[in-house]
C-alpha positions in Angstrom: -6.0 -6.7 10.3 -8.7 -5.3 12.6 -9.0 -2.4 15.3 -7.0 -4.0 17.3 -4.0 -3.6 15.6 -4.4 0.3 14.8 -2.1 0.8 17.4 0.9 -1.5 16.7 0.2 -0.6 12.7 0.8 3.4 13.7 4.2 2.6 15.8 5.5 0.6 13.0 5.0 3.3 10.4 6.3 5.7 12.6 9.3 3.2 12.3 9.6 2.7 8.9 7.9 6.6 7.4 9.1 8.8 10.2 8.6 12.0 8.4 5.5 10.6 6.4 3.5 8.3 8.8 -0.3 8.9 8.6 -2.8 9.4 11.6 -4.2 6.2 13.0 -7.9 7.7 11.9 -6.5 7.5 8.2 -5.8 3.8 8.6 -8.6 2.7 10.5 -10.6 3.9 7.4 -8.8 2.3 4.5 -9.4 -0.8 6.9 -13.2 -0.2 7.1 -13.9 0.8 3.6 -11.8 -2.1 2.3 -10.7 -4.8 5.2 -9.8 -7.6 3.2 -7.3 -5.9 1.8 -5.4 -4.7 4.6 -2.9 -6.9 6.7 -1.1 -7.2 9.3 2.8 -9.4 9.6 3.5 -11.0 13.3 6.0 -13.0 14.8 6.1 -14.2 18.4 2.8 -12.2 18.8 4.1 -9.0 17.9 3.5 -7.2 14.9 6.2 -6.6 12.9 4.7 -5.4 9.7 1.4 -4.5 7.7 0.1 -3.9 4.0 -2.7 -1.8 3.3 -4.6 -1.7 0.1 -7.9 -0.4 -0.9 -9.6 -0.7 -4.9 -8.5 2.6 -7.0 -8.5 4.5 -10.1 -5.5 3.4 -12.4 -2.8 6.3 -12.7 -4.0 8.2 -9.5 -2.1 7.8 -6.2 -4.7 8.6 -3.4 -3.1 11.6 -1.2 -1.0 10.7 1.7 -2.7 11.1 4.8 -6.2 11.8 3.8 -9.6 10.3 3.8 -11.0 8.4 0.8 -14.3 9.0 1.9 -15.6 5.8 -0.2 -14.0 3.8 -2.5 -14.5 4.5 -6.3 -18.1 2.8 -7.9 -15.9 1.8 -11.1 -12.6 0.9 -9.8 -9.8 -0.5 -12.1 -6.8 -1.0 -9.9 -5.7 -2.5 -6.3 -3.9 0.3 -4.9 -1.1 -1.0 -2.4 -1.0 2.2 -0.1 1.5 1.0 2.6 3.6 -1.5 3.0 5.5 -1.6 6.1 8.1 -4.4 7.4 10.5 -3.6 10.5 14.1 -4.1 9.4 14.7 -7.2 11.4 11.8 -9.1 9.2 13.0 -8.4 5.6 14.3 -10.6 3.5 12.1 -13.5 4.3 9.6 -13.5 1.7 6.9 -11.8 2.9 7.0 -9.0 -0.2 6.7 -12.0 -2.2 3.7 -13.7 -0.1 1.8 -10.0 -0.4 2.1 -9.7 -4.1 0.6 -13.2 -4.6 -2.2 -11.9 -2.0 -2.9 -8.4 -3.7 -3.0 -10.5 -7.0 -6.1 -12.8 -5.8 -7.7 -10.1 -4.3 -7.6 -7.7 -7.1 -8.5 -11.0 -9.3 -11.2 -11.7 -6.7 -12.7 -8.3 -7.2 -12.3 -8.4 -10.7 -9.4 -5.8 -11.3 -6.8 -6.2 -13.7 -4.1 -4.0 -12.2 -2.4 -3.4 -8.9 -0.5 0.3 -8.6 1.7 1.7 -5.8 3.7 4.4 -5.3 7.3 3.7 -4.7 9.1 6.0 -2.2 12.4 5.9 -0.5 14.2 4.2 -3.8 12.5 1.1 -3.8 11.5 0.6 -7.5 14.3 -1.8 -8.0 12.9 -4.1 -5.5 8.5 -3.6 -6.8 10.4 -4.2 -10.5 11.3 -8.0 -9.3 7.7 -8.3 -9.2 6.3 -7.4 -12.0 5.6 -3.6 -11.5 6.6 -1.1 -14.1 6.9 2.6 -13.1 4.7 5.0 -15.0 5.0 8.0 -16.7 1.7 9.8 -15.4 0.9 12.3 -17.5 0.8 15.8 -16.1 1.9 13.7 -13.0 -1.1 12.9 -10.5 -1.4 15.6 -8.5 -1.2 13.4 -5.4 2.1 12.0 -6.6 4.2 15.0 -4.3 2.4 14.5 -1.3 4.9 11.2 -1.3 8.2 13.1 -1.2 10.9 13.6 -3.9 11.3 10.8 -5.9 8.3 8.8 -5.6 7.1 7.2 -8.5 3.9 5.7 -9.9 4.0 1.8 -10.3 1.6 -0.7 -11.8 1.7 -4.3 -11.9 -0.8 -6.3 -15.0 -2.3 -9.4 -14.0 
């Protein structure tokens, strides 16, 4: 992902999260405090998807639509903030090609976890690979900011 693509990243979310799409100045962050974990999905030249994650704190979902600011000094997770595929491109494998990404990167970076936040129902689908949802205690107070329902997930490596 780079600059370039802030653009097509912040029509596709307003695709996929219509009432929960962040402000392109929230992405272009995540992608300069942590580019090599943010990517973009294309086909025919067109983007057709993006994931974006950033090194975290295990059982705290960063806020939707906020700045980090910086990235934690003694991270112990990947956080997978946003994943976002246009409904035309599912169900070719490219959930399964991110998880084996996020793995060597969080490997890479020496973290032994990767958490998300599932929203919109889709535990089922981050259970087929690997992630277990979590009870946070006292729920992280971030959790809401991702709508009703959305649970905690984490993945061991």
């Amino acid at each position: 992902m780079t600059e370039r693509d802030l653009r097509g990243i912040v029509s596709v979310s307003k695709i996929i999260h219509p009432n929960m799409s962040e402000r392109p100045e929230v992405f272009a962050e995540k992608l300069k405090l942590f580019p090599s974990g943010c990517f973009i999905l294309g086909r025919g030249g067109n983007l057709t998807g993006y994931a974006i994650s950033h090194p975290w704190m295990l059982y705290d979902a960063p806020p939707l639509d906020n700045f980090l600011n910086d990235l934690p000094k003694s991270p112990d997770c990947l956080y997978l903030h946003d994943i976002a595929i246009l409904p035309h491109m599912r169900g070719r494998g490219a959930a399964n090609t991110l998880v084996g990404h996020l793995a060597t990167i969080a490997r890479r970076n020496r973290l032994a976890f990767i958490a998300l936040t599932s929203i919109y129902g889709s535990g089922s689908l981050w259970r087929r690979f690997g992630f277990d949802e979590i009870q946070v205690a006292g729920k992280s107070p971030t959790l809401g900011s991702y709508g009703p329902g959305a649970s905690y997930m984490v993945k061991a490596l």
